[in-house]
Structure formats: C-alpha cells, structure tokens
N, CA, C and O of each residue as an XYZ file, in Angstrom:
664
protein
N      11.921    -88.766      9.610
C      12.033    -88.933     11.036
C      12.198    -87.560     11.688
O      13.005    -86.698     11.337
N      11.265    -87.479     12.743
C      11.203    -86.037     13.646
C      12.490    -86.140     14.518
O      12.902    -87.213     14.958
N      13.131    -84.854     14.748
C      14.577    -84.661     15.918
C      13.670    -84.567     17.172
O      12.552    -84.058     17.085
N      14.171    -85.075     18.375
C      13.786    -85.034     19.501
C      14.507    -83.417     19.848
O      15.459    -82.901     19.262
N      13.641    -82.817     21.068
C      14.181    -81.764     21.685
C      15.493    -81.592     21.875
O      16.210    -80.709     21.404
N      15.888    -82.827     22.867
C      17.450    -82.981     22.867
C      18.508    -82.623     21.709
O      19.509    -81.910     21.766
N      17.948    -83.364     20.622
C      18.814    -83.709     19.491
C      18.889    -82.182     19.081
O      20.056    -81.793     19.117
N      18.079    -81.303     18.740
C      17.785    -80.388     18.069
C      18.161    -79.006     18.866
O      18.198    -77.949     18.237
N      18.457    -79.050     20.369
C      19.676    -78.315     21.296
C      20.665    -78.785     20.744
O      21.250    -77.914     20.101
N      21.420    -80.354     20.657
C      22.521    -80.479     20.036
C      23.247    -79.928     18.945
O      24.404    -79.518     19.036
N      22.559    -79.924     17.916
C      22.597    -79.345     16.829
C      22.955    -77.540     16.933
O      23.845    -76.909     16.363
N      21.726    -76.990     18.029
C      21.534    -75.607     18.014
C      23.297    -75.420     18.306
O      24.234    -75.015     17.617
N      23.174    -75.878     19.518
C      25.001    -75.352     20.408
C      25.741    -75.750     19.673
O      26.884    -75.362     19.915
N      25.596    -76.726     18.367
C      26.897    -76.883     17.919
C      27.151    -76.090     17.192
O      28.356    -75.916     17.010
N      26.233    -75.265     16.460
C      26.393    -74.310     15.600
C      26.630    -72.966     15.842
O      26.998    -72.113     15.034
N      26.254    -72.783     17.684
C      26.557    -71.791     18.325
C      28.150    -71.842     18.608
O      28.815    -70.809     18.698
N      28.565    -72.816     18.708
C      30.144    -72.914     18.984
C      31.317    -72.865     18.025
O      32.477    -72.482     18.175
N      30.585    -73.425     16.879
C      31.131    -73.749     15.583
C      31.399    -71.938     14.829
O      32.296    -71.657     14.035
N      30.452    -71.061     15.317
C      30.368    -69.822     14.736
C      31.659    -69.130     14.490
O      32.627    -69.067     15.247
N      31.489    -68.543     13.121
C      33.672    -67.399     13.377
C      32.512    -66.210     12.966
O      31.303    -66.237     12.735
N      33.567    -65.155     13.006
C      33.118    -63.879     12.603
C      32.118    -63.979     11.548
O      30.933    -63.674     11.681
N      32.780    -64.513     10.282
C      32.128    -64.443      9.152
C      30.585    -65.273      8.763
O      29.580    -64.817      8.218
N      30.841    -66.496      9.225
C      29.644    -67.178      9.320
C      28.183    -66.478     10.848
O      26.970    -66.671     10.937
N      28.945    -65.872     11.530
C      27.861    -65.474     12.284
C      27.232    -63.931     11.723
O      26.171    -63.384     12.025
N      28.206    -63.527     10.899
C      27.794    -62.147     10.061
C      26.321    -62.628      9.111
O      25.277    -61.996      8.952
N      26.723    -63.983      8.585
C      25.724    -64.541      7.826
C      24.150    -65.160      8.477
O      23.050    -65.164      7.924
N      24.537    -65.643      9.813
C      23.999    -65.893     10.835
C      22.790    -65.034     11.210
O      21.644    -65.333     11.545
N      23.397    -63.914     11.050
C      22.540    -62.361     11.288
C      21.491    -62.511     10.216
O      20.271    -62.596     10.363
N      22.292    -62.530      8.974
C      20.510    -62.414      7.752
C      20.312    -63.607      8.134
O      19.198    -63.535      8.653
N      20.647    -64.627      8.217
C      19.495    -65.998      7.785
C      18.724    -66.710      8.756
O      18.096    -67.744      8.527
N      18.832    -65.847     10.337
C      18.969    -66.741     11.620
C      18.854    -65.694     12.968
O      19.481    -65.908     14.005
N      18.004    -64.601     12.786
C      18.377    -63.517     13.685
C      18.353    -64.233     15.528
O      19.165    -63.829     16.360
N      17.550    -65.037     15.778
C      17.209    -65.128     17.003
C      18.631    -66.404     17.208
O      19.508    -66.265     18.060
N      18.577    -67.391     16.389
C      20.295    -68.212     16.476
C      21.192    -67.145     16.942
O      21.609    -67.018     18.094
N      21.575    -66.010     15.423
C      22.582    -65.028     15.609
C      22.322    -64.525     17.373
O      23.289    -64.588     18.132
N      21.115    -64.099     17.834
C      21.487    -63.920     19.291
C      21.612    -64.572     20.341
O      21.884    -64.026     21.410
N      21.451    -65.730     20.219
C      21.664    -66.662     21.048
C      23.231    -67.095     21.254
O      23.829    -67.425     22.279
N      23.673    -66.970     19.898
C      25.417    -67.275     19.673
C      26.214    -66.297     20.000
O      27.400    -66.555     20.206
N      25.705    -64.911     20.121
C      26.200    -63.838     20.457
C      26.093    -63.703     22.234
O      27.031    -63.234     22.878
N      25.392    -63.967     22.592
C      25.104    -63.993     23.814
C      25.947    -65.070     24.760
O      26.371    -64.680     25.848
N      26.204    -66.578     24.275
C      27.053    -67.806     24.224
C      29.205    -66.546     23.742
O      30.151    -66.260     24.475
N      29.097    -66.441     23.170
C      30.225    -65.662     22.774
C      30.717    -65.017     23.822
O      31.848    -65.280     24.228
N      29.649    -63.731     24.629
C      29.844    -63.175     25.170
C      30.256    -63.454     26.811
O      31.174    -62.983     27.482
N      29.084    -64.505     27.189
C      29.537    -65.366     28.073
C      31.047    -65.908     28.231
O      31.661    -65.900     29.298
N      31.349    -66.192     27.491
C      32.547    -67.227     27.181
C      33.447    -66.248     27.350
O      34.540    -66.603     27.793
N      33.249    -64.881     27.070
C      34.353    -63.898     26.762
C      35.230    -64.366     25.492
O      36.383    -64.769     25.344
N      34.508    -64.204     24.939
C      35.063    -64.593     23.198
C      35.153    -63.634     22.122
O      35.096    -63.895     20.921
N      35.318    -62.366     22.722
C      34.562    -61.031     22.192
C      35.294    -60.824     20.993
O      34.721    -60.065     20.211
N      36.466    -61.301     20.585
C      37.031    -61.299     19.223
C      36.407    -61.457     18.169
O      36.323    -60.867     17.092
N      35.692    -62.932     18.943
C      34.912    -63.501     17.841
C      33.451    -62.756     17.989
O      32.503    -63.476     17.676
N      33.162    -61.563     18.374
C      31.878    -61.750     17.890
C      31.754    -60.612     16.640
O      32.731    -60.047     16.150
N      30.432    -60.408     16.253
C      30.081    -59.583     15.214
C      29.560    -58.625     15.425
O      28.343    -58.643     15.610
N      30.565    -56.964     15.496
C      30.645    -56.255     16.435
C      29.866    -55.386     15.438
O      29.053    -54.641     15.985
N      29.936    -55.302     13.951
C      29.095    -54.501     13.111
C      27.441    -54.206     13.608
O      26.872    -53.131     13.797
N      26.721    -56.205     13.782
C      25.465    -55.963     13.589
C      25.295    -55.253     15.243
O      24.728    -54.210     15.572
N      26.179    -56.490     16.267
C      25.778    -56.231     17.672
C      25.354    -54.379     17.829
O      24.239    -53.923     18.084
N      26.505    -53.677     17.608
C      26.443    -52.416     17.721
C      24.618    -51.640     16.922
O      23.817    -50.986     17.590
N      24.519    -51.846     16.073
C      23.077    -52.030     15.717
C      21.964    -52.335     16.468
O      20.880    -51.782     16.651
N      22.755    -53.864     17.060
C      21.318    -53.975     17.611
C      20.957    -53.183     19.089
O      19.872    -53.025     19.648
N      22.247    -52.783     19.452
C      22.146    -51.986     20.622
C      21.561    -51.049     20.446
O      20.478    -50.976     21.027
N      21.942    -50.028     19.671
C      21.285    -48.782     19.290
C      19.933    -48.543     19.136
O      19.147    -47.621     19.352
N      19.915    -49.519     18.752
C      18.065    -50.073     18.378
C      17.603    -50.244     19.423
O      16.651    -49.503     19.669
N      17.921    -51.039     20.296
C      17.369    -50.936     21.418
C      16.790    -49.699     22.223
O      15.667    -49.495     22.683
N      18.269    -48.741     22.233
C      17.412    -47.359     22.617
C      16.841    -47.039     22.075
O      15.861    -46.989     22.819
N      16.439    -46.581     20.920
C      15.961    -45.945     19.636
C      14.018    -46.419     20.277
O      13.080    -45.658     20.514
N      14.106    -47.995     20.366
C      12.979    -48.375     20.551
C      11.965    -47.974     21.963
O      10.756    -47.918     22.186
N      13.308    -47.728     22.781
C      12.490    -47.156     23.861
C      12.465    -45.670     23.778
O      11.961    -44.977     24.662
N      12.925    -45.274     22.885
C      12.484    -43.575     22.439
C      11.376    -43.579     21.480
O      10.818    -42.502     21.269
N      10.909    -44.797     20.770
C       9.769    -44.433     20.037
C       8.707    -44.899     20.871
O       7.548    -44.485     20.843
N       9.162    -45.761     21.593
C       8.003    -46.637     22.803
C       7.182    -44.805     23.557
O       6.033    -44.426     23.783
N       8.380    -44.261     23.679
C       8.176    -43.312     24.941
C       7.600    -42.239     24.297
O       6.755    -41.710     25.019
N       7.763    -41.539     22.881
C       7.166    -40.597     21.990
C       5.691    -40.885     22.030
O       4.949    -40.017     22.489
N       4.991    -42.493     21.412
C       4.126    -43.063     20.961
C       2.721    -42.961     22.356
O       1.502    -42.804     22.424
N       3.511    -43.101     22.964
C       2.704    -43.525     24.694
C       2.093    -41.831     24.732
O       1.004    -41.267     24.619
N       3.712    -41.407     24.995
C       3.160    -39.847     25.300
C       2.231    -38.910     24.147
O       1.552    -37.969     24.558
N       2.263    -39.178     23.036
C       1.172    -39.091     22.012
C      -0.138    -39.798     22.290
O      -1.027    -39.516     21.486
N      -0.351    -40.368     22.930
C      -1.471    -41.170     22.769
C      -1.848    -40.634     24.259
O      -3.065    -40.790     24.358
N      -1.320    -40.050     25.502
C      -1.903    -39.355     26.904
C      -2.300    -37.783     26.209
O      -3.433    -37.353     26.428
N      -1.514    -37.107     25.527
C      -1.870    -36.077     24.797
C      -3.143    -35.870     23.952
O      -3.940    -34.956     24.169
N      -3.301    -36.968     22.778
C      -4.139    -37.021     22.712
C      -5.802    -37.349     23.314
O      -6.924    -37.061     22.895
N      -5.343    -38.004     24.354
C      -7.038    -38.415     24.682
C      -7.070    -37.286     26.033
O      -8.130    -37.298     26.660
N      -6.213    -36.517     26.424
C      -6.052    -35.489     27.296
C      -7.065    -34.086     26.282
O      -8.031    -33.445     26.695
N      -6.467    -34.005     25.078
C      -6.876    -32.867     24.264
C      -8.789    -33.944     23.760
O      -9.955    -33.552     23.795
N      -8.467    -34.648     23.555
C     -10.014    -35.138     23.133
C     -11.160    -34.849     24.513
O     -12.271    -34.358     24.311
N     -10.529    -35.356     26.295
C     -11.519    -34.834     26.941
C     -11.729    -33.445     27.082
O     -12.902    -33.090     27.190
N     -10.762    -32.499     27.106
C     -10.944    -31.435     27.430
C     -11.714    -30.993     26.486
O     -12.804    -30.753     27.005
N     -11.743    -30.676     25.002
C     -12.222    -30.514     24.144
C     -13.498    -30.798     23.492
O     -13.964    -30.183     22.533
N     -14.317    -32.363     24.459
C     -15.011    -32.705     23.992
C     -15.744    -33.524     25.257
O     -16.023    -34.700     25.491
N     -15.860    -32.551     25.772
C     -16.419    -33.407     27.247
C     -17.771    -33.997     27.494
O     -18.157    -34.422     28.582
N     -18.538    -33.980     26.237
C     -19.661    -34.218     26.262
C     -19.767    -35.904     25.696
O     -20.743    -36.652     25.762
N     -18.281    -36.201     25.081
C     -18.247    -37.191     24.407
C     -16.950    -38.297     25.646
O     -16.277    -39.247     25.245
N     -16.963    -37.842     26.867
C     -15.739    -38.307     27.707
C     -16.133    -40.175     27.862
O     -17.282    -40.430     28.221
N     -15.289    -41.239     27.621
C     -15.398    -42.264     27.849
C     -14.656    -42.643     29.404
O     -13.980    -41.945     30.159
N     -15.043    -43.843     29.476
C     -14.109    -44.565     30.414
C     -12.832    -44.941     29.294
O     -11.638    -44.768     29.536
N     -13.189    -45.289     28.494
C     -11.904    -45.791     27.800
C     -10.878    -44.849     27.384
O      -9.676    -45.061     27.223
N     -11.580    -43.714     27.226
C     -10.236    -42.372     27.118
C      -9.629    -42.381     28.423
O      -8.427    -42.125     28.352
N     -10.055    -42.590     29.607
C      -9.774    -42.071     31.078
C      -8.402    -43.692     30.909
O      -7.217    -43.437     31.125
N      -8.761    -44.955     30.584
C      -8.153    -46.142     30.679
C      -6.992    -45.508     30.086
O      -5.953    -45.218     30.679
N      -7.352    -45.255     28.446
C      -5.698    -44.987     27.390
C      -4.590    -44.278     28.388
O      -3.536    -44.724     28.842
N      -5.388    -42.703     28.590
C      -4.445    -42.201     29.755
C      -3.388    -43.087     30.719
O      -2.173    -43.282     30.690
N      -4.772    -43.630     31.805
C      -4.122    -44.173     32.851
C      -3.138    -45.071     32.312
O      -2.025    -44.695     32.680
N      -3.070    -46.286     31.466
C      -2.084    -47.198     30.793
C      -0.740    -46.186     30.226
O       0.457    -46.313     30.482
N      -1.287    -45.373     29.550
C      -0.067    -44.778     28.679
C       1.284    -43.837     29.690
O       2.477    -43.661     29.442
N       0.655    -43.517     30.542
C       0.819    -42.677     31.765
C       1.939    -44.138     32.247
O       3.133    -44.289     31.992
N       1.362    -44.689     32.712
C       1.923    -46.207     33.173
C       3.141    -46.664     32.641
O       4.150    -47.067     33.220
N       2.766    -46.477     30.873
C       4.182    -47.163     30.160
C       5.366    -46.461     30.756
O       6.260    -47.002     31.408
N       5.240    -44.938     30.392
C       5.829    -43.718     30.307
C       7.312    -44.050     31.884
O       8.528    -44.067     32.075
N       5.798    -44.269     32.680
C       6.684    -44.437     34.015
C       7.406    -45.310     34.311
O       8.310    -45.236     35.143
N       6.934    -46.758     33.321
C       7.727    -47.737     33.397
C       8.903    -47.720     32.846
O       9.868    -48.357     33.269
N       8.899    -46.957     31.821
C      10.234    -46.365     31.018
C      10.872    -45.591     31.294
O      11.856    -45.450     30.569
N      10.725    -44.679     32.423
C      11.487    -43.877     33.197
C      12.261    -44.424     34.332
O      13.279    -43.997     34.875
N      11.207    -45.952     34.666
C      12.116    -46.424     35.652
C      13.477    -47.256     35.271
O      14.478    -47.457     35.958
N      13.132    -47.710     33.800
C      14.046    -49.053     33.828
C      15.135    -48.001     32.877
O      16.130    -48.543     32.395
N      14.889    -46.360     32.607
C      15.706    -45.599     31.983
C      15.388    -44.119     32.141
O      14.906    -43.455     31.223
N      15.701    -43.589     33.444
C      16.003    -42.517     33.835
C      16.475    -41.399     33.105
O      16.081    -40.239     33.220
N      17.338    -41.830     32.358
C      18.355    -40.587     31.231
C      16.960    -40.287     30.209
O      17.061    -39.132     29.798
N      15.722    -40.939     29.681
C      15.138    -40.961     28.831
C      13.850    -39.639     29.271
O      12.853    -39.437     28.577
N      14.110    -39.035     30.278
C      13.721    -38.075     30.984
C      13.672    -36.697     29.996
O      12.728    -36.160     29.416
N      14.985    -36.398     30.059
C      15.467    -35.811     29.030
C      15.120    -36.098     27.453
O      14.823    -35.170     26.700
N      15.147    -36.691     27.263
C      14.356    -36.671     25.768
C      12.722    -36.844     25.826
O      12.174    -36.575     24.757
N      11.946    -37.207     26.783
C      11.044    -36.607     27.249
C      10.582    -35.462     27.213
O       9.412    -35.245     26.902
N      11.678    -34.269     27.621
C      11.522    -32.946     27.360
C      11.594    -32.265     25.856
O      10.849    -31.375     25.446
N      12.758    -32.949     25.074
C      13.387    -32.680     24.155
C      11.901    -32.824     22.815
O      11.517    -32.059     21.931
N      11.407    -34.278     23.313
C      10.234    -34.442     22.479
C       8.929    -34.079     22.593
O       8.015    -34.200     21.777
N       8.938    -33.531     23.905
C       7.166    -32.884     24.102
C       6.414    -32.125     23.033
O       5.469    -32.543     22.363
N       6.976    -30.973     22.988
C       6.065    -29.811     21.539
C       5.919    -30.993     20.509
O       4.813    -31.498     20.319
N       7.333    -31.541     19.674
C       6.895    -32.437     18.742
C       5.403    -33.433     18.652
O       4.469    -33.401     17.851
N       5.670    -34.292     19.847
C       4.496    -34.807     20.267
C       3.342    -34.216     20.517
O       2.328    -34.884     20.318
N       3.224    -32.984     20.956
C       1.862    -32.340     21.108
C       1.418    -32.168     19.761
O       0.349    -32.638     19.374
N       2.333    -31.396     18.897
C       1.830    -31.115     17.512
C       1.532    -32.477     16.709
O       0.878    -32.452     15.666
N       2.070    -33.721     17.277
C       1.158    -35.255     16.681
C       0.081    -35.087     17.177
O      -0.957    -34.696     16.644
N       0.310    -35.415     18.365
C      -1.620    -35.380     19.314
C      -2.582    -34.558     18.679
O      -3.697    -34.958     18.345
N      -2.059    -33.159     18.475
C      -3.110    -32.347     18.157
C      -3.194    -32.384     17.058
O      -4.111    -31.597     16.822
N      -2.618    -33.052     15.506
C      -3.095    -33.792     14.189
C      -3.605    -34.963     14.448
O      -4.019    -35.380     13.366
N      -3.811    -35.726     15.258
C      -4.248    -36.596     15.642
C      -5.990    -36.291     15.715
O      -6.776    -36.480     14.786
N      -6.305    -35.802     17.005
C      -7.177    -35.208     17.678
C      -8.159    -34.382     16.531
O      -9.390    -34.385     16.574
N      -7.557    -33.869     15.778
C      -8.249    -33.147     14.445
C      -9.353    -34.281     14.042
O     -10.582    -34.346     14.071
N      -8.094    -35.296     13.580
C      -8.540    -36.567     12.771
C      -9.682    -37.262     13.463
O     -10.760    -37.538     12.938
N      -9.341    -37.497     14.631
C     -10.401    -38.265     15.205
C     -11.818    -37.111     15.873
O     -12.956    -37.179     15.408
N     -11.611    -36.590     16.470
C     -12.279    -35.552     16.716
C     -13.617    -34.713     15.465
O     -14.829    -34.577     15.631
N     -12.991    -34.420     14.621
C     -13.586    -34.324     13.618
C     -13.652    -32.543     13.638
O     -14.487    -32.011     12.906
N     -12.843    -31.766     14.406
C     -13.046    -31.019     15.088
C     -11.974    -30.048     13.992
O     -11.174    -30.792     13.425
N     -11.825    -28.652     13.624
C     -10.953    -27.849     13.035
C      -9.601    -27.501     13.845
O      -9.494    -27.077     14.995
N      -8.504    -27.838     12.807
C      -7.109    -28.045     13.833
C      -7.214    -26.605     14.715
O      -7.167    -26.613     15.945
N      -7.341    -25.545     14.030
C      -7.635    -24.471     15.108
C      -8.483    -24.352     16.360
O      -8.479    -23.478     17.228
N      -9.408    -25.753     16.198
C      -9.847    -26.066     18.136
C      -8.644    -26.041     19.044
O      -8.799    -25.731     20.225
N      -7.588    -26.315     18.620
C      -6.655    -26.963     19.704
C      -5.701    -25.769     19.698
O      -5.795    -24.809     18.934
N      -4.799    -25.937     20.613
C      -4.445    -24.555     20.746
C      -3.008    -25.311     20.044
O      -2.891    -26.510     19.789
N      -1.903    -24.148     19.808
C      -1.172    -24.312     18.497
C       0.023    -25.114     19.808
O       0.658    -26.148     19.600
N       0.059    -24.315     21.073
C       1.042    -24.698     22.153
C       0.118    -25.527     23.037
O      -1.110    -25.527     23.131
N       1.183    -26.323     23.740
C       0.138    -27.710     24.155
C      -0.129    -26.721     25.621
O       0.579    -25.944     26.263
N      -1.717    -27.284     25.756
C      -2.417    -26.062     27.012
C      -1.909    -27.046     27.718
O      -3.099    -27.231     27.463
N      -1.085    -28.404     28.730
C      -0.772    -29.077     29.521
C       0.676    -28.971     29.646
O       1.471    -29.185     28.731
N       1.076    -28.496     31.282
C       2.122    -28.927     31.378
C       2.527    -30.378     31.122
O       1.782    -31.290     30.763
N       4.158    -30.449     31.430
C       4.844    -31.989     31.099
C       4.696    -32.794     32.706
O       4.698    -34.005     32.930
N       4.591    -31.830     33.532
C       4.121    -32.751     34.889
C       2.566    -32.552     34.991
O       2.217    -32.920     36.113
N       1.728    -32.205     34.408
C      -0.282    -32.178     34.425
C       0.328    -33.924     33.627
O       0.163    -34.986     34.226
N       0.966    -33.833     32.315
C       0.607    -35.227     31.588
C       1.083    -36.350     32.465
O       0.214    -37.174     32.752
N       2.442    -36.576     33.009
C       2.526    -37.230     33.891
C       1.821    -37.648     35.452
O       2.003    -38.689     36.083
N       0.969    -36.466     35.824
C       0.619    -37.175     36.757
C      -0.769    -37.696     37.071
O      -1.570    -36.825     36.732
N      -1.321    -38.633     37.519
C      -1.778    -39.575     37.278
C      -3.187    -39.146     37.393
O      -4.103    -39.601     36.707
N      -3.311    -38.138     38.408
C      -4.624    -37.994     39.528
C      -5.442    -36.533     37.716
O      -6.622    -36.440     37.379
N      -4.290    -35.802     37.116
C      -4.585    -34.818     36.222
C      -5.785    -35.429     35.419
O      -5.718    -36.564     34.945
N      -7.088    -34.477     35.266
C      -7.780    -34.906     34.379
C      -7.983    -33.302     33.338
O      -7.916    -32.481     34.252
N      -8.145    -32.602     32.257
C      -8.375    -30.986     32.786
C     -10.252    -31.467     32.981
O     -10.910    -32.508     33.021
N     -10.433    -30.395     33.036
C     -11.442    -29.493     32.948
C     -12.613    -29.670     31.776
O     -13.531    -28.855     31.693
C-alpha cells in the first residue's frame, strides 16, 4: 500500500521533532536534505541546543566557499573567451561574445547578493588569469607564450559589460 502525501508529511515532522543531537548527527549521513529541513524546524523553534552545530558549521562555510568557486570559475571563463577574441579575431563567435556577457552577469550577481566577495575578487584575479591563459593554450591551440604572462585586461575592462579588446 502507497502513503498518501499527507501521511508521508506526517511521518517527515515526526521525525523532524523526534530528532536529539545524536540521531540528527546520523541524520546528516543518511538523510542530508531531512537533516536540513530538521535543522531549519530546530532553528525556528529556537531549539539551538539541540541542533548539530559540528555539521551546521560546515555547511555554512561551504556555502561561502561555493560562492568563491562560483565567482573564480565565471571569472575564468570572461578571461578566457576575452584572451581567445583578442588573440584570435579571425575566429570571434557570437557565442564567445554570449559566455562573456552571461559570465560577466553571474559575477555581478554575486557581488550583489555578496559585496565583501569583491575583495577576493581582487585577491583571485592573477590566479585566474594564469587558469584562463592555460586554458586558452588548450583550446586555442595556440603556444602559451601567445598570451602574455600578466593578464593584458584590467579587473574593471573584465567587469564591464560594453569592454570587448581589440
């Protein structure tokens, strides 16, 4: 016999309520999206004793972490198709001009909903150029010494929108 929707919320909240430290520690390996749902129910409640402050703290961190690789990845990928037109203008797509414009997009969207990430923006540029421009090798087909060793784009040319080079 199949559980109706109802029945199978019943069940969910009871197990969300039923949770102690230890069983929601377990909760975490066997049940990640339960584990946040019960954590979230916890928190509500102001039950913060009870929650599971090991993984929570984790998953926070992660969270930033993810919008620092979100924001590396994006800006690698405007770098690169920035160094592919300049470099190869005979081969310029609309779809290189698209990657830009989108990646450009994320970047900003991630600046809006996290301002402080500005700063590591800066912190990660050279790194990221020196991806782009192993990148750009790869795809390009081109000798890493095409590209220049320091990224020829400022950090406001990559950000702004209207920048195409030359």
């Amino acid at each position: 016999m199949t559980q109706t929707y109802l029945e199978t919320q019943d069940i969910h909240e009871s197990a969300i309520a039923n949770s102690s430290l230890n069983s929601l520690s377990n909760l975490y390996e066997c049940d990640f999206n339960l584990w946040v749902e019960a954590t979230a129910q916890l928190l509500r409640e102001g039950r913060l004793t009870e929650l599971d402050v090991v993984n929570l703290l984790d998953e926070v961190e992660s969270m930033g972490n993810s919008d620092k690789h979100a924001l590396s990845s994006d800006l690698v990928v405007v770098l690169l198709h920035l160094l592919k037109w300049q470099y190869q203008p005979n081969k310029r797509t609309r779809s290189w001009e698209k990657s830009i414009a989108e990646h450009r997009r994320r970047i900003r969207k991630i600046f809006k909903s996290s301002p402080s990430l500005k700063n590591y923006f800066k912190q990660t540029f050279d790194e990221c150029y020196l991806d782009a421009r192993k990148q750009a090798k790869i795809e390009t087909r081109l000798p890493l010494a095409h590209f220049p060793e320091i990224c020829p784009f400022t950090s406001e040319q990559v950000l702004d929108e209207d920048f195409l080079p030359e």
